[in-house]
N, C-alpha and C positions, 0 to 999 in steps of 0.2 A: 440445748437444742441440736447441737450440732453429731452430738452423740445417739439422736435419736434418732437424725436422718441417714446415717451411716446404719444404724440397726435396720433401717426401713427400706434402704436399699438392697441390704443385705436379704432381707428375709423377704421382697422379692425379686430375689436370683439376677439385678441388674450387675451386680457385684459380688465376687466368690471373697472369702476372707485370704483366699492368696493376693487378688489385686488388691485389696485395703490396703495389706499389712506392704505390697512394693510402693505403694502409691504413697502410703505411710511415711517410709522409707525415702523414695523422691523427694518429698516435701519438704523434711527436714534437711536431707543434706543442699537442694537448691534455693531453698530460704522461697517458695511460690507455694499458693493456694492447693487446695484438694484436686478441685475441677483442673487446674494446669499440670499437675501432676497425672492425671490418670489419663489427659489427653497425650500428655508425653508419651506416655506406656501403651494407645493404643489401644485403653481400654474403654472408654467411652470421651465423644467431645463435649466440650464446656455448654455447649447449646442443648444438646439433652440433660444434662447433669441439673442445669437450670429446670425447665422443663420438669423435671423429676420432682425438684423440690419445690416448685410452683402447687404442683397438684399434692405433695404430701402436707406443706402448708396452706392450702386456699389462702394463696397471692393473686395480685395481678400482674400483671406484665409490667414493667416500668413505663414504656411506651403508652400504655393505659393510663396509668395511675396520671403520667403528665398533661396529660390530655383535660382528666380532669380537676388538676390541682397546680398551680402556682408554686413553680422551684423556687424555696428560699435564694433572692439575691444574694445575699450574706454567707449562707453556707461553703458554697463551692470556694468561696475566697480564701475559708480557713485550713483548706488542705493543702498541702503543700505538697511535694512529689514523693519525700520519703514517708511521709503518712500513708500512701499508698501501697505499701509492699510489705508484707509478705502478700496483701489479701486487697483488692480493688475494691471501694467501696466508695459511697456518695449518701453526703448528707442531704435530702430533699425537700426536709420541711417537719412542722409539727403537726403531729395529728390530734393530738391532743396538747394544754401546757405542760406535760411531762415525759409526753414521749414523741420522739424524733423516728419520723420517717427514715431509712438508711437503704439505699441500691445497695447489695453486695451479693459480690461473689461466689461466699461461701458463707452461709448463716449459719448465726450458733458461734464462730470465730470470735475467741474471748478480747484478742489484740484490738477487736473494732470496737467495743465498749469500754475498753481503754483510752481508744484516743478518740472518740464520740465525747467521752465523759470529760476529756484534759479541752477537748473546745467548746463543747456545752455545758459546761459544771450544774445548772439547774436540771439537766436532763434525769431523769429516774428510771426510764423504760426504752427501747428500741422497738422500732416496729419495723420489721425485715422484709422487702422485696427482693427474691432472688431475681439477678441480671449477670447477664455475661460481661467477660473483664473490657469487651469491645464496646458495648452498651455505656456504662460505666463511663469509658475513656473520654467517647463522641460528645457525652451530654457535658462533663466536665471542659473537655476543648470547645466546645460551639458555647457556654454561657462564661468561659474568662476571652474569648476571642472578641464575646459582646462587648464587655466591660472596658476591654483594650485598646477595643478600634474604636466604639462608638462616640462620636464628642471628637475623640481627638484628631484619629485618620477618616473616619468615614460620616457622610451626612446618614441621615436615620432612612433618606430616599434609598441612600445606596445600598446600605445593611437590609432595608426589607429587598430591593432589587435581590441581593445576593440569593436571602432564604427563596427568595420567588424560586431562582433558579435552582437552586438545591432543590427546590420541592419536585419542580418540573423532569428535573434529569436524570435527580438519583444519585448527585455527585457530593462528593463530603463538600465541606465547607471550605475547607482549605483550598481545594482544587478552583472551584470557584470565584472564590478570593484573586487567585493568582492570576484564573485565566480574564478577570476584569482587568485586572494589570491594579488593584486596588492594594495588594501584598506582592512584593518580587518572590522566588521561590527562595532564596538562599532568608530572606525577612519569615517567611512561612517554617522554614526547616526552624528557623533560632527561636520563634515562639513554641513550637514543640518541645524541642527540647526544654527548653524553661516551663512550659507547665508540664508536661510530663516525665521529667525526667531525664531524658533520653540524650546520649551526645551526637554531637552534630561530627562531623567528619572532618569540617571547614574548622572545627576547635582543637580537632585533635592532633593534627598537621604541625609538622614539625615539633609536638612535644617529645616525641619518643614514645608514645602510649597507645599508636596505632602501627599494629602489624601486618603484614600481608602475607599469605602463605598462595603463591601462584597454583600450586601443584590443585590446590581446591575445587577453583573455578570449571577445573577441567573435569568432576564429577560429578557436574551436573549439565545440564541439555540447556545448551544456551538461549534456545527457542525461549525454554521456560522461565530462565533468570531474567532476561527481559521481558516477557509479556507480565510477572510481575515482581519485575523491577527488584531485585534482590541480588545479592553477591557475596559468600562466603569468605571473608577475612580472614581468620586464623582460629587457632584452638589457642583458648585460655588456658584450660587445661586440658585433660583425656574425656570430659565427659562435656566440655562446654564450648560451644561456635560462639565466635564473633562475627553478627553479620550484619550487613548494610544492608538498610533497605528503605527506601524514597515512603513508603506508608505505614506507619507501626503500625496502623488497627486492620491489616489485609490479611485476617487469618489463614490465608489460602497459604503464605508466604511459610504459617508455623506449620498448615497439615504437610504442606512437601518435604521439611525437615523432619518433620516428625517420621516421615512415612521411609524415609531417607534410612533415617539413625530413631529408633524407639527410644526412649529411655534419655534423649537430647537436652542440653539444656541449652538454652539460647540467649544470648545478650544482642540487644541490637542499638546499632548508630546510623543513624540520618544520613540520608544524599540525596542529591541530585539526582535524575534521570543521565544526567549528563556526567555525572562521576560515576556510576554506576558501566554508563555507555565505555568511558576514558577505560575505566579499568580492564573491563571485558576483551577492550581491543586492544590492548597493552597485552594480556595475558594469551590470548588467541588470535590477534589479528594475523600474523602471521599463517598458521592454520587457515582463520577464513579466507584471506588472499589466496592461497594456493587453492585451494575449493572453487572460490570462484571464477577461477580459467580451467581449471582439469576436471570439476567435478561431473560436468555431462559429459566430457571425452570419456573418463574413465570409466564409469556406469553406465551410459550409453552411449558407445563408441559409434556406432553405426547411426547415428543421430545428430552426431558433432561436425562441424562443418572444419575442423583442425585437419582433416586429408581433402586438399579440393578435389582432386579425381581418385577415383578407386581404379585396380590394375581393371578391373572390367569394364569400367568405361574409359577407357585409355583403348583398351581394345577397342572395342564399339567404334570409338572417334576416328580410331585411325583405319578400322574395317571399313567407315561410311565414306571416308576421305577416299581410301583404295578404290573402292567401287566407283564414286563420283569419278576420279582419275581416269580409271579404266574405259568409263561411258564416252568418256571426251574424248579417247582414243579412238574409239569405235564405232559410237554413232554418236557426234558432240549434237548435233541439234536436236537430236531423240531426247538425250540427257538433259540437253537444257530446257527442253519447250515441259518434260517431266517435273523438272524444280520449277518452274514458273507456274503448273500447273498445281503444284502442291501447295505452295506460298497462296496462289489466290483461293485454292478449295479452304486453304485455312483463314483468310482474311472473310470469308461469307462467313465460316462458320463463327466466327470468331464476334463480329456483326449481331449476327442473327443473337447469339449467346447473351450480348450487351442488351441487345435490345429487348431480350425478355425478360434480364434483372431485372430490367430501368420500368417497364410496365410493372410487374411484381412489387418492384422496389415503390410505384407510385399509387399503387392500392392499398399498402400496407399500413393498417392505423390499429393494428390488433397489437402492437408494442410500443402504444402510445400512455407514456406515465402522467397522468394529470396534475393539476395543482392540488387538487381535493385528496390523493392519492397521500402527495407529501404532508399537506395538513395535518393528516390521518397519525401520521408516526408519532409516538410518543418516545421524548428523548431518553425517557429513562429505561429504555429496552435499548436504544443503539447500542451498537459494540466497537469497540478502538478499532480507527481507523486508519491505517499506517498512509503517507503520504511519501514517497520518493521522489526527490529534485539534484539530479544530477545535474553539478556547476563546473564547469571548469572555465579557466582562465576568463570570464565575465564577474570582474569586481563591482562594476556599475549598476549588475540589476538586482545586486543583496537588498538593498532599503523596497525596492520595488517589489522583489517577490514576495520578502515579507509583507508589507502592506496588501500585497491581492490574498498572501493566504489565511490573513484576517478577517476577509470578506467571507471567507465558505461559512457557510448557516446549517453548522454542523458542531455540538459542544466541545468548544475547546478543549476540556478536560479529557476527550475521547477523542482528541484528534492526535497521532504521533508523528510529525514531522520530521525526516531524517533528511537533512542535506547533503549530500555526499562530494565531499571534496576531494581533489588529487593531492597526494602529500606535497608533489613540490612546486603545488600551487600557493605561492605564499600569499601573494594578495589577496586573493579571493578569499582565503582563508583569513588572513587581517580585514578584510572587509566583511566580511560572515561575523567575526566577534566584535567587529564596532557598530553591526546592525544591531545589537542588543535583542536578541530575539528571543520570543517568550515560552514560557518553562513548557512547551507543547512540541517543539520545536530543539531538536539536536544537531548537534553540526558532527560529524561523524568523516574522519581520516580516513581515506583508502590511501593502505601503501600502495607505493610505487614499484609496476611489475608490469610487463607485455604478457597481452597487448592492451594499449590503453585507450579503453573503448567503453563507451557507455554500459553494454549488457554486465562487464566484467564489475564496475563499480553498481551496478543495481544489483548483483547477485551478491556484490561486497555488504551493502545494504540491506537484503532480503535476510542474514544472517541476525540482524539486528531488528528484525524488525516487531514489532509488537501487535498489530493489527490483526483481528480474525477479518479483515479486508486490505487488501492493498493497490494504492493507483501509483502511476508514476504521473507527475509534473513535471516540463520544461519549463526554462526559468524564468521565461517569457512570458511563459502561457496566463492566462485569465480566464478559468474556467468557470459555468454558472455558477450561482450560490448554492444552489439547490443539487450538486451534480450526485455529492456523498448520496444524499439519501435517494435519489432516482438507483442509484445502482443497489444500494439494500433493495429498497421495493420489487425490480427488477427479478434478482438471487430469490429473493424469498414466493414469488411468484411463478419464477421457473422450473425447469427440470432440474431434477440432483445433477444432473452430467455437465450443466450449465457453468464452466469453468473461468468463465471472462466475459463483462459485456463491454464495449467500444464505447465512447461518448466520439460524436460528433468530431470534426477540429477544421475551423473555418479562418479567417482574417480581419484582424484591424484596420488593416491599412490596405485595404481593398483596391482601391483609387489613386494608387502611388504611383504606377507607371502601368507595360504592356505586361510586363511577367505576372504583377501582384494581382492584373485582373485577371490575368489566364491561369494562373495560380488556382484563386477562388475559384471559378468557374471549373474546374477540375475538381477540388476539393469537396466544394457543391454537389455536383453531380455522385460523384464518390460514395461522399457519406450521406449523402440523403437519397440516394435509387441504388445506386448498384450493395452496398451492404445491406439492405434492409429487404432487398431482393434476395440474397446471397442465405439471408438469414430464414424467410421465409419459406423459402425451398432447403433450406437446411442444408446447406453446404458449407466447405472448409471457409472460413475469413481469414486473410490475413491481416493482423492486426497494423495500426500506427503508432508511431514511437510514443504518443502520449495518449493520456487519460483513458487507459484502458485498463477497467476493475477488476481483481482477481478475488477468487478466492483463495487464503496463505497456503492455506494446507495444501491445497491441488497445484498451486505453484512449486510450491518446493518440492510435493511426489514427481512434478516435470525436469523437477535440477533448476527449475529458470529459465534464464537465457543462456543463448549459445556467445561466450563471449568471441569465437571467432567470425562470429558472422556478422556482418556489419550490417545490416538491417533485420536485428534480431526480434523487433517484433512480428514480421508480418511471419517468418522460421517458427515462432511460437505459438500463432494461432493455428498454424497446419499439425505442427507435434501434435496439440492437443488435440484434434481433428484424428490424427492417426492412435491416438491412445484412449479413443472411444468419447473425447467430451466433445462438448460446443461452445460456443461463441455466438454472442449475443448483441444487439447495438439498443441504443438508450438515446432516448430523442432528447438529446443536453447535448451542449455546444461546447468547445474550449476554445477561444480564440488566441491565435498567437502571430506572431509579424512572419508575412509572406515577404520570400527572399526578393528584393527588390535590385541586386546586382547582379547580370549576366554569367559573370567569372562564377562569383558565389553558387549563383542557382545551379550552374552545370558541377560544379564539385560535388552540392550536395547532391543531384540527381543522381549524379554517376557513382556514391556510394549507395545510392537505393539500388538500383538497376544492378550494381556489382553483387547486393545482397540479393537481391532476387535471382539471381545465377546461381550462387549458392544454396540457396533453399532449393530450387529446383533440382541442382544436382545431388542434395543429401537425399530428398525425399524422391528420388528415383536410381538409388543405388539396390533395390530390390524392387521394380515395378511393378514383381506380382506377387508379393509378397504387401506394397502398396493397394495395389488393386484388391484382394480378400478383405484388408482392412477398410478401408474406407466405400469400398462398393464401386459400380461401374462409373456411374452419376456424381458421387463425389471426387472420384480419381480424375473424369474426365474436367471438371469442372478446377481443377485445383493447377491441371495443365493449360488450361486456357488462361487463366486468374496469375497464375507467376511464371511457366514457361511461354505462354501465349504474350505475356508483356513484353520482355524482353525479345523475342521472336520479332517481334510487330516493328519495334525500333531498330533494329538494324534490319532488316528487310526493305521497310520501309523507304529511306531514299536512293536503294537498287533501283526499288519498281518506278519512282518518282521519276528520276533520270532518265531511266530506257522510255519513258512518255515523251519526255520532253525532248530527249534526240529524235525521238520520231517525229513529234509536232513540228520541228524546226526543219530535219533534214528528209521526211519523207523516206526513209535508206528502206531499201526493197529487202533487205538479204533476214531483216526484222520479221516479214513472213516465214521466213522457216523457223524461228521459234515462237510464233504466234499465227499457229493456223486459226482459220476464221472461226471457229469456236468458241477456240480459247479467248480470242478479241474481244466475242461479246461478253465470257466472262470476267476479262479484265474491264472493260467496259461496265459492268457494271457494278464492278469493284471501287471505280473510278468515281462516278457519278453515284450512286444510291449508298454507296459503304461511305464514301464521304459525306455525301445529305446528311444519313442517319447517325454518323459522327458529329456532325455539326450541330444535327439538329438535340441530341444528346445532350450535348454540351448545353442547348439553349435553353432545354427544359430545365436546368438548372437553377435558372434566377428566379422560377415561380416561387418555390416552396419557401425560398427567403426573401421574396420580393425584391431584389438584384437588377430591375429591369434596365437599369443604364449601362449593367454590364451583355444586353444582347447582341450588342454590335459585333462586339471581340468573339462572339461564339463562331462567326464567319472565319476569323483570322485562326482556326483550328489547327488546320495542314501545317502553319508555320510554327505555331508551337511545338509542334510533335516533331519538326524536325529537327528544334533544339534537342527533344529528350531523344534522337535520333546519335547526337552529338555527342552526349554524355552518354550513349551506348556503349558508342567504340572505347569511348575513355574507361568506360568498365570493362569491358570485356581484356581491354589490356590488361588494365590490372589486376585482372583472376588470372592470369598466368607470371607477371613480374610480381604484386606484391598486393594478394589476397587479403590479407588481415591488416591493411592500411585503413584507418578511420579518416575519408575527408571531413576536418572540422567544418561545421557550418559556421559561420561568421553569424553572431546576432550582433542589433544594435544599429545596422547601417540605414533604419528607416527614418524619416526625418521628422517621425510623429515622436510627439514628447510623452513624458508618462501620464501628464492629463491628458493629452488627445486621443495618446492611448485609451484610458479608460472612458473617455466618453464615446469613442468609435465601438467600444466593443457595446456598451448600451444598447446606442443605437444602433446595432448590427443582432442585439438579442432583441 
């Protein structure tokens, strides 16, 4: 038979007799099948070869055949793994008393009626469905998995739960398995290799029989060895890799070698995602570390926040200073009633601006994703999901993170979780591996290098990362369940340019003192009118440090984050704003602990406000070169939104003060920098720019029904003049020590991790 299918390929023209005779040639010297051999060479894959010989024997599919026939229980038991090789095959049953049903590879293959006939001795005949060596593999592992676990490890609820899911998602059996927590992954890796062969990694350690050849790793695209999960070991000889890879039946893993080196032979050993991860950064972490501080400096310099000032705005600064100087020599009350003049033309306009997100922002339900929306999804289309959780020095919230990222209603098997640790954070790091966290889930080393700052360890991360989506999580954070899949719906809804949508980010602990509800009510206000406003009229967003979606690929064409900018998300939503994409919000929530300590909250302000200084001064090192890019509308809108912030805070209690010496002391000489004019338009700067501030803020607690938080919306003025406080703190330190990260302190809130999670419930 097998002589006949090689003649019928031959004669029509799928195969010339020069690939026979190399194919020939392959076979015998790597001791593998026809079909593996000519996939090697390049010359057709194992799926059409089947295929091929499908329709010259009118077979059916094996998939078919099962569907309608009863796999002998019996058979699969009798193979054993070297039964399996040179040629994949599967005993399926009898079609008749004397002739045995057989999956294989390559029909006609005389070794399979060999050892068909040493297990069945009353057999007389073979009855051949071609299958791929993948085909083959799956049905063998899913009916000795049954046998294994069924009775002993698992009740028959949980093994049909399993197949439920497999059927649902699309995920092999294994993955399944492990993400129930029903099989640990290192239990999953040791039953593959035992039914098929295959060694494990964790066996070959320290015998001496596993080698590593570094220089490997480095020719291939790391992107790609992780997304799936492979890593070149060593040459056995000149024509054969040894390689590790977490899936043996992920054919994708054999076309890139193949497509690599033609003519390859390949041996593969079991790992981990997490041995896989180890080794990779062992051989390149070095490499990625330096990437991820220089690599936007270096490719886009003029984008990197690594020069605070450029000589031209040094110029600028000190040209505007000169003049100012010069005014006050000359005519001081001219010059100053002109700055007071300019300050309040920009505080109306700045008002007015607010106030038509916030209307914008509270029509908008055209980027509202339903529950019918997510129902809609089926799992077995999602794509890996990469998950970023940058930890440092918080040992205490490992058991807690993990437990919330068990809740996302998202298949675990497609969720990739990379936790990124500081190397000479030991604890956290002893505390990450006594969380025992499940095989979805990596803990992943960033060496130690300045500056040490979160964008530098997510861009450490983003090298590793495996997801055709990626969010970041804070370690705090409790994000919906549903948040993954609103952000697919979202991408696949929107425009191609659509490069990142925002999820919401509100508070637990709502109720904990005066900051936590002026907090909210800021936060509030934020993300449900002014981004949704912002998005509506299509303008720049600056993003928040969490749960904001990307797409991989348009992230990393961005470089990432700017690791010298200390509030490198909202830097990131403008880049991509200037590089033609947009930015999008998603009505999902994250909630996480509002800073409840004064000291705390002005640290962490004063490293937002120091980033938004920064952003504003990258992104107006060529202002009209800004302006052609993003247009009049969005340019102007991007200067009110990050330069107009920080503006507004230190300006701010100037203007408060020169009120309040006036209220108090009446001083006349106040008239000459406030002609009756200008009065009324400080006046009603005063009075209606404060209302419509306030009253901003009040509109806040409808859309999450907050109404006990209305009161505090009065108490507005005093808030603002704390972020007045942590102005000047930044502003200092954009000239003494720029690339300073204030840690934010978590954990000082006095809710436990159950009140946590039932606050955030009832806050969804």
């Amino acid at each position: 038979m097998l002589q006949s299918l090689k003649s019928s390929l031959l004669r029509t023209g799928y195969l010339t007799r020069q690939q026979l005779a190399e194919a020939e040639e392959y076979r015998e010297a790597a001791s593998c099948s026809l079909p593996r051999a000519l996939w090697s060479l390049r010359v057709m894959h194992p799926g059409k070869f089947v295929n091929l010989c499908r329709q010259i024997l009118d077979r059916p599919r094996l998939r078919d055949w099962l569907l309608k026939h009863s796999l002998d229980p019996e058979l699969p038991w009798l193979i054993e793994p070297i039964d399996l090789v040179p040629v994949r095959f599967l005993p399926c049953g009898w079609l008749d008393p004397q002739t045995v049903v057989v999956a294989t590879e390559e029909p006609g293959f005389p070794a399979i009626w060999q050892s068909v006939k040493h297990l069945c001795p009353e057999a007389e005949k073979l009855w051949e469905i071609p299958a791929t060596e993948k085909q083959i593999l799956t049905v063998i592992l899913e009916r000795k998995l049954a046998a294994e676990l069924l009775g002993s490890r698992l009740t028959l609820e949980q093994w049909q739960q399993a197949l439920e899911i497999r059927r649902r998602t699309g995920s092999s059996l294994g993955q399944v398995l492990t993400r129930l927590s029903y099989l640990s992954t290192p239990e999953y890796l040791s039953i593959l290799a035992h039914l098929l062969g295959y060694p494990a990694v964790s066996e070959l350690m320290g015998t001496g029989l596993l080698h590593r050849d570094e220089s490997l790793s480095r020719q291939f695209d790391p992107e790609v060895m992780m997304r799936h999960l492979f890593y070149p070991l060593s040459w056995t000889d000149e024509h054969t890799l040894t390689v590790m890879v977490n899936d043996p039946l992920d054919w994708v893993v054999d076309e890139l070698l193949y497509s690599w080196r033609p003519g390859l032979r390949i041996e593969k050993v079991l790992g981990t995602e997490q041995d896989i991860t180890q080794l990779l950064s062992q051989d390149q972490g070095s490499r990625f570390s330096q990437e991820a501080v220089y690599k936007l400096m270096a490719r886009l310099p003029e984008e990197s926040a690594s020069r605070v000032f450029t000589p031209s705005q040094i110029a600028v600064g000190y040209g505007l200073l000169l003049l100012f100087l010069l005014g006050l020599a000359t005519a001081p009350w001219t010059t100053l009633t002109i700055l007071v003049l300019l300050i309040n033309l920009f505080y109306v306009a700045s008002i007015l601006f607010k106030l038509l997100l916030s209307l914008v922002g509270s029509a908008d339900r055209f980027h509202q994703i339903t529950d019918e929306e997510v129902a809609a999804l089926d799992d077995r289309t999602l794509p890996i999901y990469t998950i970023l959780v940058p930890v440092y020095k918080e040992p205490e919230v490992m058991p807690i993170l993990i437990k919330s990222l068990s809740k996302l209603d998202y298949p675990h098997e497609r969720l990739d979780v990379l936790i990124l640790l500081e190397e000479n954070d030991r604890a956290t790091i002893e505390a990450a591996r006594a969380a025992k966290p499940p095989r979805y889930v990596r803990l992943l080393i960033v060496p130690d290098s300045k500056p040490k700052t979160k964008p530098k360890a997510c861009n450490y991360g983003l090298a590793f990362a495996r997801g055709e989506y990626l969010t970041i999580y804070d370690a705090e954070d409790i994000p919906d369940p549903d948040q993954l899949k609103k952000a697919i719906i979202a991408f696949k809804k929107g425009d191609p340019s659509l490069v990142c949508v925002q999820a919401a980010l509100n508070y637990f602990n709502r109720n904990e003192n005066f900051l936590t509800r002026m907090f909210t009510l800021e936060y509030s206000y934020w993300f449900d009118y002014l981004l949704p406003g912002l998005e509506t009229l299509k303008m720049p967003i600056p993003l928040g440090g969490t749960s904001n979606h990307f797409r991989t690929d348009r992230l990393r064409e961005l470089q990432g984050w700017d690791p010298f900018n200390v509030t490198e998300d909202a830097d990131l939503g403008i880049r991509a704003s200037q590089h033609g994409y947009t930015v999008g919000v998603i009505n999902s929530t994250t909630y996480e602990e509002a800073n409840c300590a004064l000291k705390n909250w002005i640290r962490q302000r004063s490293r937002w406000i120091k980033g938004y200084m920064q952003t504003w001064l990258v992104h107006n090192r060529n202002p009209l070169r800004s302006l052609r890019k993003l247009g009049l509308k969005n340019w102007l809108a991007y200067q009110f939104f990050i330069g107009g912030s920080f503006f507004t805070f230190l300006t701010s209690p100037i203007m408060w003060l020169l009120f309040i010496y006036w209220l108090l002391t009446r001083a006349h000489w106040l008239q000459n920098l406030f002609p009756s004019w200008l009065v009324y338009l400080g006046l009603f700067n005063l009075l209606v720019g404060n209302a419509i501030g306030i009253y901003l803020n009040l509109v806040a607690v409808f859309r999450r029904g907050y109404y006990d938080l209305a009161f505090y919306a009065l108490l507005n003025p005093i808030y603002w003049q704390l972020h007045s406080i942590a102005a000047y703190m930044a502003l200092w330190q954009l000239f003494t020590k720029p690339f300073y990260w204030e840690k934010t302190i978590h954990g000082l809130s006095k809710f436990t991790h159950a009140k946590v999670q039932e606050a955030a419930h009832k806050a969804a």
